[in-house]
C-alpha positions in Angstrom: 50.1 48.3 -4.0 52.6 50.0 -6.2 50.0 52.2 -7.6 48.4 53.7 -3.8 52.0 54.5 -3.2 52.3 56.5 -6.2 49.4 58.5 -5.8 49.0 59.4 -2.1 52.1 61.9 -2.7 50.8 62.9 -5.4 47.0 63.7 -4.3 49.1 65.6 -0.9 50.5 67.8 -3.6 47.7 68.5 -5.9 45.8 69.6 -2.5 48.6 71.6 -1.1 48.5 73.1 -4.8 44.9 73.8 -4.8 45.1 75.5 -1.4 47.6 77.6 -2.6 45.8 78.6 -5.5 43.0 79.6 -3.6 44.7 81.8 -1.4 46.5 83.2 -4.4 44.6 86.6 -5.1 44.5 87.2 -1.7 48.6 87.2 -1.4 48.9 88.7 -4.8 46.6 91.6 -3.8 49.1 92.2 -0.7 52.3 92.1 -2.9 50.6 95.0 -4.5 51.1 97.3 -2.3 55.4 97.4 -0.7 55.8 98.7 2.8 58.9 100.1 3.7 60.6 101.0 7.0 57.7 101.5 8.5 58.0 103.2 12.5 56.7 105.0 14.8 58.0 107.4 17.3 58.1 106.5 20.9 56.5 108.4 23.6 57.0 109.9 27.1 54.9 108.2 29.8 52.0 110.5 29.6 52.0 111.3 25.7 48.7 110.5 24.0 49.7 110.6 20.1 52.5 109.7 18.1 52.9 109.4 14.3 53.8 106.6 12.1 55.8 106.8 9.2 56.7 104.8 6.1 57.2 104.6 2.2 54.1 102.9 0.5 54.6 101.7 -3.2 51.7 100.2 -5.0 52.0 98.5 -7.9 48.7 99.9 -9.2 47.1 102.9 -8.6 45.4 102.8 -4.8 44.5 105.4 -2.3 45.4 104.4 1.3 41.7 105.6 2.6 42.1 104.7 6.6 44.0 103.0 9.5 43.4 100.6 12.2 45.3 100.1 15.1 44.7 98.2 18.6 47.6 100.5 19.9 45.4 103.6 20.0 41.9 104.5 20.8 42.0 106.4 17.3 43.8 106.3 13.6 44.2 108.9 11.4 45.7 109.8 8.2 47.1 113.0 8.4 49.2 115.5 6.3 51.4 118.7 7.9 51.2 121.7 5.3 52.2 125.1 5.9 49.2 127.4 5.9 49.3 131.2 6.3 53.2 131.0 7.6 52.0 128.5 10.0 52.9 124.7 9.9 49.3 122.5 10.4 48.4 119.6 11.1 45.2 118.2 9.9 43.6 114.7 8.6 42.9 113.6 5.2 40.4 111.8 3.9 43.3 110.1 2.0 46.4 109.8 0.2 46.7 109.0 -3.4 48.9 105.8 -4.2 50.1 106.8 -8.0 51.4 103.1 -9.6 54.5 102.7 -9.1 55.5 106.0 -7.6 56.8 105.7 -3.9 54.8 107.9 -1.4 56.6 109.2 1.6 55.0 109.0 5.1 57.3 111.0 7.2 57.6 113.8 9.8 56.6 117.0 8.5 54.6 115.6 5.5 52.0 112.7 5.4 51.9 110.4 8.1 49.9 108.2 10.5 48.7 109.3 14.0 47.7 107.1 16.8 45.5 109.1 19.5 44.2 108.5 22.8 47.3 105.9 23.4 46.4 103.6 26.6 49.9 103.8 27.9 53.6 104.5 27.0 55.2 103.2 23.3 59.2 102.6 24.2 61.7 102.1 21.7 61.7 98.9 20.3 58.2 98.7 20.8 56.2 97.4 18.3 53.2 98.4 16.9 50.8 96.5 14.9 48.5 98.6 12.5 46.3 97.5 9.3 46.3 100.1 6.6 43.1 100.0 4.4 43.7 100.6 0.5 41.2 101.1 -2.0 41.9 100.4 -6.0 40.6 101.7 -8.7 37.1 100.3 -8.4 36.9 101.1 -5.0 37.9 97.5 -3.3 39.4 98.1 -0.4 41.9 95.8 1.4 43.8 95.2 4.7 47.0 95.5 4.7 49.1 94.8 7.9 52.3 96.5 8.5 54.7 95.7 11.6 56.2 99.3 13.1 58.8 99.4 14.9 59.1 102.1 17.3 62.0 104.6 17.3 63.7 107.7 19.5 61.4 110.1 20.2 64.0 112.5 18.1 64.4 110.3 15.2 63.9 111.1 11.9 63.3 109.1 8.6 66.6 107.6 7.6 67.6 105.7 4.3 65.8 106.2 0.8 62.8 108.3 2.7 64.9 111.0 4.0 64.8 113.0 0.8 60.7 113.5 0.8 60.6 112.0 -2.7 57.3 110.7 -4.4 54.4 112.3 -2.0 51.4 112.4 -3.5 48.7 115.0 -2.7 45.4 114.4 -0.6 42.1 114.7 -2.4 
């Protein structure tokens, strides 16, 4: 009798190990890649875009290829640039995610639009969007990021202010 009571905790921990273990790439593939301060800009009632912003830092070198969002009919990558003397905005097929090298998503640079919005995004808002990476060897993964939205006047605040780290679209 001794023995049964020995065991059953012991066979509840060796499966809660071996379900952790199998769900272990899968977490380690998402602590890959570190999402910071991600937003996104709140609209006027009738507005149908906004951009998302955030600083991406992957661990190994990535490419963040595409977004999903529920909040938007469409979700682009897109980059501003000055062209000509004129500032532009156009989409990217992608941004380069150099290993270890933070990557600014922010107004004015790289960032994330949401188009065709079904109604108004009010601050405090939040928006839930999937980016999709790719590595290497061209896996790609989901990644889901929580944004929070913002002002429509703000700007990127803390570490991201400065523009450091963005990598150029190929």
């Amino acid at each position: 009798m001794q023995a049964i009571k020995f065991f059953k905790p012991l066979a509840a921990l060796a499966l809660c190990t071996l379900a952790l273990s199998a769900s272990g790439p899968s977490l380690a593939q998402e602590a890959s890649l570190k999402i910071d301060d991600p937003w996104v800009r709140a609209t006027v009632p009738s507005q149908h875009a906004t951009g998302v912003f955030m600083r991406l830092t992957s661990a190994t070198p990535a490419r963040l290829v595409a977004v999903e969002s529920k909040a938007a009919k469409h979700a682009e990558v897109h980059e501003m640039a000055m062209q000509d003397n004129v500032m532009k905005m156009r989409q990217v097929s992608g941004i380069d995610l150099p290993a270890g090298q933070a990557v600014e998503l922010k107004p004015g640079g790289y960032h994330i639009m949401l188009l065709d919005l079904p109604g108004q995004i009010k601050e405090g808002d939040h928006v839930a969007l999937t980016l999709v990476v790719e590595d290497d060897k061209h896996q790609q993964r989901r990644v889901p990021v929580d944004a929070v939205a913002r002002p429509l006047g703000a700007a990127a605040t803390g570490h991201g202010a400065g523009g450091h780290g963005a990598a150029p679209a190929k």
